[in-house]
VMD Tcl script that builds the backbone (N, CA, C; Angstrom):
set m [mol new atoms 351]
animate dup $m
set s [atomselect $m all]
$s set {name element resname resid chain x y z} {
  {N N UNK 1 A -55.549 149.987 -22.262}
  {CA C UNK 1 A -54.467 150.918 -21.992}
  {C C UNK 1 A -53.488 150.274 -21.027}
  {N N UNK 2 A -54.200 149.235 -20.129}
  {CA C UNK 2 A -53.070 148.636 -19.310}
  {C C UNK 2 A -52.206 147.900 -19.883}
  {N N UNK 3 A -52.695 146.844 -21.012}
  {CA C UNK 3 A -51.641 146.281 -21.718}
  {C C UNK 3 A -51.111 146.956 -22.160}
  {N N UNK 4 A -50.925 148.144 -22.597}
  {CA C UNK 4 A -50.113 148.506 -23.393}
  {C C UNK 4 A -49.065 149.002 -22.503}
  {N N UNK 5 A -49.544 149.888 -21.618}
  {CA C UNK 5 A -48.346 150.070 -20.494}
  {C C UNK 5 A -47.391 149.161 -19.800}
  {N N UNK 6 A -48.030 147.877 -19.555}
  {CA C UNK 6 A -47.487 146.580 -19.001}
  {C C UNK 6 A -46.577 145.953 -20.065}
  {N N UNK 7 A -46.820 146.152 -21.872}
  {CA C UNK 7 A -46.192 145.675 -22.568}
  {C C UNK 7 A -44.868 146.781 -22.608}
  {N N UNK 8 A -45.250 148.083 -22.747}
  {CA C UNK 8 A -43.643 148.849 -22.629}
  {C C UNK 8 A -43.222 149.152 -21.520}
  {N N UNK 9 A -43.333 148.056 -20.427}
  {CA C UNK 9 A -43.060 147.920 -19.102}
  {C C UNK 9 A -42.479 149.533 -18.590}
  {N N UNK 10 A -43.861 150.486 -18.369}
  {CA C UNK 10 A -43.944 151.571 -17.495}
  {C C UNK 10 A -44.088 151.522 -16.423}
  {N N UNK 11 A -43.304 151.430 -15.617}
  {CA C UNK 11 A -43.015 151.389 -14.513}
  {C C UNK 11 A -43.366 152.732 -13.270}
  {N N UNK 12 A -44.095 152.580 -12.370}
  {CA C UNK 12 A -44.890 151.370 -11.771}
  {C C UNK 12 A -46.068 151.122 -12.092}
  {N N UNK 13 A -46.480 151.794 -13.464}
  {CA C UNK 13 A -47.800 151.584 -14.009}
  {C C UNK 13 A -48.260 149.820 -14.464}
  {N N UNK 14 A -47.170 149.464 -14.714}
  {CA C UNK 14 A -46.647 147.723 -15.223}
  {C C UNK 14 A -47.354 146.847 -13.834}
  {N N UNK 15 A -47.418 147.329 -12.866}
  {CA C UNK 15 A -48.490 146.789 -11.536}
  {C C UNK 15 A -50.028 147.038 -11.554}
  {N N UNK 16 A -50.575 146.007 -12.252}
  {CA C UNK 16 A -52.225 146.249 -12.247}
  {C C UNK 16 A -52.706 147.232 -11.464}
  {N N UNK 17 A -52.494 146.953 -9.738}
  {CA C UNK 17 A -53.015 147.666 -8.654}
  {C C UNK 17 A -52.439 148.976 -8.619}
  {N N UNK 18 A -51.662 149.454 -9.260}
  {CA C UNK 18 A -50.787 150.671 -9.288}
  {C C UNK 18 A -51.760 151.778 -10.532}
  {N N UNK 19 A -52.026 151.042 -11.586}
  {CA C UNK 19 A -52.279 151.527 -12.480}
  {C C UNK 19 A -53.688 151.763 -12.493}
  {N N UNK 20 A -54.235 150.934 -11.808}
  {CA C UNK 20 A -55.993 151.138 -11.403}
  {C C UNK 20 A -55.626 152.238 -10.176}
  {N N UNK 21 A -55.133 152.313 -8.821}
  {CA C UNK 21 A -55.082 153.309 -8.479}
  {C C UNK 21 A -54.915 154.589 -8.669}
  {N N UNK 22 A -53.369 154.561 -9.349}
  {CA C UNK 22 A -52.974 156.174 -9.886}
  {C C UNK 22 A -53.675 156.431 -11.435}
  {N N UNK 23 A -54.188 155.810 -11.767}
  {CA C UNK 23 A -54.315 156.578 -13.656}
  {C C UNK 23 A -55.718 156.129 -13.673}
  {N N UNK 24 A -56.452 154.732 -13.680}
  {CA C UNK 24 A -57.687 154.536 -14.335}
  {C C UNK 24 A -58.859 155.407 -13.201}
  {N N UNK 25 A -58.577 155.019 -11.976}
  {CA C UNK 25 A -59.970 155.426 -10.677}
  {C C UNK 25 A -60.069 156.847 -10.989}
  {N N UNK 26 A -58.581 157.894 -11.005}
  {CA C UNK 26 A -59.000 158.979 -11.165}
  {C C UNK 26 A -59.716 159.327 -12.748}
  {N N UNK 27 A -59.415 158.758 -13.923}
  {CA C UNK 27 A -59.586 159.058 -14.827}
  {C C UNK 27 A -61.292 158.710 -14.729}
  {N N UNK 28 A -61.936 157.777 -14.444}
  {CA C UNK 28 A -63.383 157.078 -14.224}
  {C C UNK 28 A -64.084 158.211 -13.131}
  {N N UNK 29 A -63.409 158.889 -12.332}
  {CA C UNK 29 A -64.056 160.343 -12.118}
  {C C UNK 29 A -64.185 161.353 -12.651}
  {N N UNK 30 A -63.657 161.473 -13.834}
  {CA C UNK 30 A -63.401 162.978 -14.651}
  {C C UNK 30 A -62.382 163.276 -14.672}
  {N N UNK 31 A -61.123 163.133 -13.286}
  {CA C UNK 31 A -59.814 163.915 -13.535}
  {C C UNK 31 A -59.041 162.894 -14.509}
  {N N UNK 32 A -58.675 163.510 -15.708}
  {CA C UNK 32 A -57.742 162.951 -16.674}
  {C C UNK 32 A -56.838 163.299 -16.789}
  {N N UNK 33 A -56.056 164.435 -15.946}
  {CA C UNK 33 A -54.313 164.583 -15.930}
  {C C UNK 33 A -53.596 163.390 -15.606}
  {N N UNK 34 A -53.777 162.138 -15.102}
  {CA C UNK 34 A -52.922 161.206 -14.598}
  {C C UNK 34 A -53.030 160.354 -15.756}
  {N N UNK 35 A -53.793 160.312 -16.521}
  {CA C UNK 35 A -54.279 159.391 -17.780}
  {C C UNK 35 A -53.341 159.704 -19.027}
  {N N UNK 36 A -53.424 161.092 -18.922}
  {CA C UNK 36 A -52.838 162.220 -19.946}
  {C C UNK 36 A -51.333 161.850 -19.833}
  {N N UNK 37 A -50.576 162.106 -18.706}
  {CA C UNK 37 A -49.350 162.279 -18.088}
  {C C UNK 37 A -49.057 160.795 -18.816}
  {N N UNK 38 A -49.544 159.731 -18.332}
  {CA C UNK 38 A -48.968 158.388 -18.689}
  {C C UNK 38 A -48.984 158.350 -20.163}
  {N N UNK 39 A -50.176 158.703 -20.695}
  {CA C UNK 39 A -50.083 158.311 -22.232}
  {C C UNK 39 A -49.155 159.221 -23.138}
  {N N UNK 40 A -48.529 160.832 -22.365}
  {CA C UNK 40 A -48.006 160.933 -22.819}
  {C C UNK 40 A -46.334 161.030 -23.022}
  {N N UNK 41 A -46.187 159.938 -21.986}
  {CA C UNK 41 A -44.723 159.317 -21.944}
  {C C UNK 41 A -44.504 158.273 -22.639}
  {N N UNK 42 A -45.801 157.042 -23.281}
  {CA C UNK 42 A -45.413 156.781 -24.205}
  {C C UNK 42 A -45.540 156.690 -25.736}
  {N N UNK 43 A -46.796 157.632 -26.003}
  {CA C UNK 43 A -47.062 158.098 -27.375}
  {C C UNK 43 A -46.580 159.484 -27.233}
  {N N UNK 44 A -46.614 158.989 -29.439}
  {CA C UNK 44 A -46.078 160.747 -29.435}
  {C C UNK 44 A -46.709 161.297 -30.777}
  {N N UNK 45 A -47.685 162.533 -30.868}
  {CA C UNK 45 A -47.886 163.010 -31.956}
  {C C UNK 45 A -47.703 164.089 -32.480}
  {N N UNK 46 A -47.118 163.819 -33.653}
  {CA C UNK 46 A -46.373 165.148 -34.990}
  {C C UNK 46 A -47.480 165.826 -35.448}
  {N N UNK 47 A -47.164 167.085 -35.841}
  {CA C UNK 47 A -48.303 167.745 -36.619}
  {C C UNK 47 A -47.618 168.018 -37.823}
  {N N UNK 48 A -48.018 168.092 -38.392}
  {CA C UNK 48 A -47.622 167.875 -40.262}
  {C C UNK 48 A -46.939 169.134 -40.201}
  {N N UNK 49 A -46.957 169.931 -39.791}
  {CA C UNK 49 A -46.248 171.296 -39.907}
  {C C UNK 49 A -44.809 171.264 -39.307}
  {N N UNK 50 A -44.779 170.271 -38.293}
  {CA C UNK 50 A -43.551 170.172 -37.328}
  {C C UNK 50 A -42.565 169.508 -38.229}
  {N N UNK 51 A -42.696 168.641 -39.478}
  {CA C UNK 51 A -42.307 167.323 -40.093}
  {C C UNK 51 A -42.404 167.868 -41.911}
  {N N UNK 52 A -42.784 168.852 -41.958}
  {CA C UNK 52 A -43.293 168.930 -43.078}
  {C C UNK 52 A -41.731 169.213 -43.943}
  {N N UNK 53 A -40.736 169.674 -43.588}
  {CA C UNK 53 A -39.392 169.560 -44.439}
  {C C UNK 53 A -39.154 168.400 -44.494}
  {N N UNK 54 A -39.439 167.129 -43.590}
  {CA C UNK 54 A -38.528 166.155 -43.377}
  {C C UNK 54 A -39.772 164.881 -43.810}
  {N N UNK 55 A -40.743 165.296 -45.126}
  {CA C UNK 55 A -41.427 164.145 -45.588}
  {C C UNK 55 A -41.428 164.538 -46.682}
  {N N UNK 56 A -40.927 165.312 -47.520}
  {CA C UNK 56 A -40.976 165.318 -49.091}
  {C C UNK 56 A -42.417 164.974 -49.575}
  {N N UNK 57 A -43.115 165.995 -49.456}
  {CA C UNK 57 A -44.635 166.412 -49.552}
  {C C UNK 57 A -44.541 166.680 -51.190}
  {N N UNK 58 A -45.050 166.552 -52.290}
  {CA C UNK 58 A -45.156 167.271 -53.492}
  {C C UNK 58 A -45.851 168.200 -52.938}
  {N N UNK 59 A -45.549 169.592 -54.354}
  {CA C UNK 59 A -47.016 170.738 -53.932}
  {C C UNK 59 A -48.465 170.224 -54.570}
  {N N UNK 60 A -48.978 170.598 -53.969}
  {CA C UNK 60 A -50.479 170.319 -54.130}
  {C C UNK 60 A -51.050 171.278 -55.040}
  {N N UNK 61 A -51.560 170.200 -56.539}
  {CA C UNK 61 A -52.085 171.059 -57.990}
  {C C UNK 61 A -53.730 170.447 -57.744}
  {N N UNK 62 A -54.220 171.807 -58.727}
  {CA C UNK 62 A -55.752 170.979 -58.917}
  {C C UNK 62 A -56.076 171.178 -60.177}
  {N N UNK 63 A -56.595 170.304 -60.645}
  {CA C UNK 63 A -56.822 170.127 -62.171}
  {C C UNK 63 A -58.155 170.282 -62.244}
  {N N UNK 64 A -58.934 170.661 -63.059}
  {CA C UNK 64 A -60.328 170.726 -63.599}
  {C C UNK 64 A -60.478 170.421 -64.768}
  {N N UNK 65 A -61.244 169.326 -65.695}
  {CA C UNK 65 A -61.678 168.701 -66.557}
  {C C UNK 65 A -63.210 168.730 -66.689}
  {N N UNK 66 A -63.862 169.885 -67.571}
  {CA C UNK 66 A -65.020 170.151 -67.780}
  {C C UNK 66 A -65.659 169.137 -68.746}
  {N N UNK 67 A -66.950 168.293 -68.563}
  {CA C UNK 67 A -67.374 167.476 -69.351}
  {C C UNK 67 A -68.246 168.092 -69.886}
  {N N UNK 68 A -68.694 167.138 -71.071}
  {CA C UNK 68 A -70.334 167.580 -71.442}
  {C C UNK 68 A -70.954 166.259 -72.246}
  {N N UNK 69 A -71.737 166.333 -71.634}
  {CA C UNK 69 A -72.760 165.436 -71.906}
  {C C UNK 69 A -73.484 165.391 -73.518}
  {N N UNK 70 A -73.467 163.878 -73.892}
  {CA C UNK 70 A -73.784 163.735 -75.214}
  {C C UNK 70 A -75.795 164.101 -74.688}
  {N N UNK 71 A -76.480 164.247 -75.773}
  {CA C UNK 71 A -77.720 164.889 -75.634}
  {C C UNK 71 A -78.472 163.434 -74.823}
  {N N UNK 72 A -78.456 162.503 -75.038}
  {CA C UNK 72 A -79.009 161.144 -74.196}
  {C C UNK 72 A -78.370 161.331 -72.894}
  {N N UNK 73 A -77.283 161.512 -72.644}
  {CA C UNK 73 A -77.126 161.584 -71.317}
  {C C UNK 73 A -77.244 162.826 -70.300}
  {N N UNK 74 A -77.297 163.841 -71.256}
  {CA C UNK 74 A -77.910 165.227 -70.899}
  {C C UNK 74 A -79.462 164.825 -70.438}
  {N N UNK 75 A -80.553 164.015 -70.808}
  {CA C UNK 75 A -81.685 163.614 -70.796}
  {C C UNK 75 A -81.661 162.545 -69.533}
  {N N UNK 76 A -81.043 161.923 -69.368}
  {CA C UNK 76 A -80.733 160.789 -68.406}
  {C C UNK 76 A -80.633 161.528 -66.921}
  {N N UNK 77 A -79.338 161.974 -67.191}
  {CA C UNK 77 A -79.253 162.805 -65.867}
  {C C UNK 77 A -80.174 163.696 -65.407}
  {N N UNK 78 A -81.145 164.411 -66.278}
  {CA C UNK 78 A -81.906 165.863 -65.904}
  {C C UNK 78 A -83.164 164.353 -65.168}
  {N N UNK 79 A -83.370 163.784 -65.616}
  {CA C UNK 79 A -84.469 163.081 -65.140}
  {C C UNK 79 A -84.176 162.466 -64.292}
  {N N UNK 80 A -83.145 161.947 -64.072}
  {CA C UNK 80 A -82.552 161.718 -63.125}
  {C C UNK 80 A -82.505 162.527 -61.353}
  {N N UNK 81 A -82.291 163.618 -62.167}
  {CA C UNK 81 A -82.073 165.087 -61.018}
  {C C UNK 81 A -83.772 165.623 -61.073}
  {N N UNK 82 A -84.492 165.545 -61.958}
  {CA C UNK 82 A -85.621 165.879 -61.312}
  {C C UNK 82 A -86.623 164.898 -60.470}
  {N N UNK 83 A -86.395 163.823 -60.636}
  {CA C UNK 83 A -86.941 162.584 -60.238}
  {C C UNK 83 A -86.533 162.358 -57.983}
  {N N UNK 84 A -85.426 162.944 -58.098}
  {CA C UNK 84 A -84.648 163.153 -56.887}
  {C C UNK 84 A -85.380 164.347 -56.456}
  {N N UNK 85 A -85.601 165.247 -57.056}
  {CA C UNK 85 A -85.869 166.444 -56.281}
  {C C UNK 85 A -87.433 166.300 -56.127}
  {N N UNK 86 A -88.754 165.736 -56.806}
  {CA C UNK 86 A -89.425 165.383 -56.204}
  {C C UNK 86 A -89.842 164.240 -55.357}
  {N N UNK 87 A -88.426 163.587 -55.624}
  {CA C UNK 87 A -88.532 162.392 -54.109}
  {C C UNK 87 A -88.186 163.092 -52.505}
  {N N UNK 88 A -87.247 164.143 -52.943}
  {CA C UNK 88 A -86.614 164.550 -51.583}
  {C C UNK 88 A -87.511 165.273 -50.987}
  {N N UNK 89 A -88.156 166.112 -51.974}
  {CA C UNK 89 A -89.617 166.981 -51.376}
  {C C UNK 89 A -90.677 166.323 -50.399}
  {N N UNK 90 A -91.016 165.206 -51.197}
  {CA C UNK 90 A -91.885 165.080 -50.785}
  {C C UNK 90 A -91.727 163.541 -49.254}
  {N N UNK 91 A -90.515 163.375 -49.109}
  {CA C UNK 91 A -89.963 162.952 -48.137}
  {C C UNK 91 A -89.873 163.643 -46.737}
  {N N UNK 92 A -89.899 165.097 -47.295}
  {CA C UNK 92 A -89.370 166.270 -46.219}
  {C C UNK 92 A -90.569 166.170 -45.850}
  {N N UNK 93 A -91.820 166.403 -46.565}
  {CA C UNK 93 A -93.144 166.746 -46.054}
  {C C UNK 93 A -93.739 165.583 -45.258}
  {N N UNK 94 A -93.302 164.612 -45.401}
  {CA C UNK 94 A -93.589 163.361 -44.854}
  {C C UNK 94 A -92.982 163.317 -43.448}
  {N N UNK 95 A -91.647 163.403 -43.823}
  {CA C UNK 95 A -91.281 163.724 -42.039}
  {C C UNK 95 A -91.485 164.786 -41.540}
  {N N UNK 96 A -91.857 166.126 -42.026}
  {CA C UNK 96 A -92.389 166.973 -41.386}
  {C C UNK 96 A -94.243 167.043 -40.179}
  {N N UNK 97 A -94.656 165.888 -41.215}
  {CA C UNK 97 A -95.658 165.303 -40.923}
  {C C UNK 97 A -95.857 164.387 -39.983}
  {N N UNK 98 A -94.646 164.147 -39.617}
  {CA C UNK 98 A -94.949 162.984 -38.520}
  {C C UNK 98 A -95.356 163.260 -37.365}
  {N N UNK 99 A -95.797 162.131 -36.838}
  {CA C UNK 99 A -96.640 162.409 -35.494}
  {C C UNK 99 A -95.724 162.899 -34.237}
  {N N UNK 100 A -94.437 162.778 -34.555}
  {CA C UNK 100 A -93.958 163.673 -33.234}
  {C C UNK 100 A -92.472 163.446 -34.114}
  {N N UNK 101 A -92.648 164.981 -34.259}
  {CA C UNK 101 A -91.244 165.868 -35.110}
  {C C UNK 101 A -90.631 166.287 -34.602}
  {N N UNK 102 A -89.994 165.358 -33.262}
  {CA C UNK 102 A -88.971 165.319 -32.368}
  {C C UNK 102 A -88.213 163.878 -32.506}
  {N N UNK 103 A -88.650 163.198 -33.151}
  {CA C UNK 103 A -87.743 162.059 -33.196}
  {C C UNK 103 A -86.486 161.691 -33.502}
  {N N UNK 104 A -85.922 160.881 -33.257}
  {CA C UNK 104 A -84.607 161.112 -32.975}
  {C C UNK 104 A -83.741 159.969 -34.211}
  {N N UNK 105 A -83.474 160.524 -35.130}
  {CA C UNK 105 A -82.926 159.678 -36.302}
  {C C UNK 105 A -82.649 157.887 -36.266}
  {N N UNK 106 A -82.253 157.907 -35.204}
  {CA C UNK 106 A -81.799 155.971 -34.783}
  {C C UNK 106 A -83.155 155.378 -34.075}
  {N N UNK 107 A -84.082 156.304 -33.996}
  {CA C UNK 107 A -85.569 155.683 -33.693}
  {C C UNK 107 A -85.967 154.953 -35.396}
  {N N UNK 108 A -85.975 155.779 -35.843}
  {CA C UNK 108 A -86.835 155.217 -36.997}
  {C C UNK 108 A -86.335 153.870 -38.153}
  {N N UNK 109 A -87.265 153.536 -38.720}
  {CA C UNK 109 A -87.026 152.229 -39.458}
  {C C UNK 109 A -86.055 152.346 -40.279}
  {N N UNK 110 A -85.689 151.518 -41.211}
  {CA C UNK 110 A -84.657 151.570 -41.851}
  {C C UNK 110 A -85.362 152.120 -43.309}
  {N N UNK 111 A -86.476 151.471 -43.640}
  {CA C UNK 111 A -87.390 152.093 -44.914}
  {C C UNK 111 A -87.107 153.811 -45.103}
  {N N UNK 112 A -88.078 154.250 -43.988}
  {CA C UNK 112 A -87.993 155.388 -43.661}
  {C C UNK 112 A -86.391 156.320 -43.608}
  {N N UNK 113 A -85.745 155.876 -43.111}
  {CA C UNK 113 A -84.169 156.718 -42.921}
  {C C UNK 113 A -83.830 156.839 -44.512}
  {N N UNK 114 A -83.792 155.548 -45.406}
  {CA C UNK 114 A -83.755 155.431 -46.880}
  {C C UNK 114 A -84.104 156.398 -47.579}
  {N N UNK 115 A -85.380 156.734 -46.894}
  {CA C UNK 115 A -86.520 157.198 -48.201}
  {C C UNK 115 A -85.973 159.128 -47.707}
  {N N UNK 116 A -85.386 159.383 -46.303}
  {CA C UNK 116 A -85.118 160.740 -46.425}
  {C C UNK 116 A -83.651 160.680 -46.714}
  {N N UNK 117 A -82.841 159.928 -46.890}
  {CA C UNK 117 A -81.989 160.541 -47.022}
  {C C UNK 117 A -81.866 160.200 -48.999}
}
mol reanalyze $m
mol bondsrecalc $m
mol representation Tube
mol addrep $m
């Protein structure tokens, strides 16, 4: 954030020691009004509603295209979808099973994360 202030020479934020005093020390305690204040003198953000005459938006259509499946792939997919639903089952019961069903998703192996999700 300092370069960037130092590059659109914000003044007196453009002084390392200025900018660690007034904006970063307080911000590294919790108070973020001085952080806020600077960033927002030199960014700026639109909300699509503010802009929305002045971007030539098309209207927004939705189309629906119903398929159907030739009888082989009607067969493909169902086995498909049942093959999943007794993998996911019996995944659930597996981690339900574990030895401490408090664990915390980025603990576990990569096998395992695979096999539930």
């Amino acid at each position: 954030i300092y370069g960037l202030l130092l590059f659109l020479g914000v003044d007196p934020l453009l002084v390392q020691q200025w900018f660690r005093l007034l904006v970063w020390e307080p911000f590294c305690h919790g108070f973020c009004a001085p952080m806020y204040h600077a960033l927002s003198q030199v960014l700026w953000r639109t909300a699509k509603k503010d802009v929305i005459d002045q971007i030539n938006l098309p209207d927004q259509t939705e189309e629906v295209n119903w398929l159907t499946f030739s009888p082989v792939e009607e067969h493909f997919y169902r086995r498909q979808y049942e093959m999943y639903l007794r993998n996911s089952h019996a995944n659930r019961k597996k981690a339900q099973n574990a030895p401490d069903p408090n664990i915390k998703l980025h603990a576990l192996d990569r096998k395992t994360m695979n096999e539930l999700l």
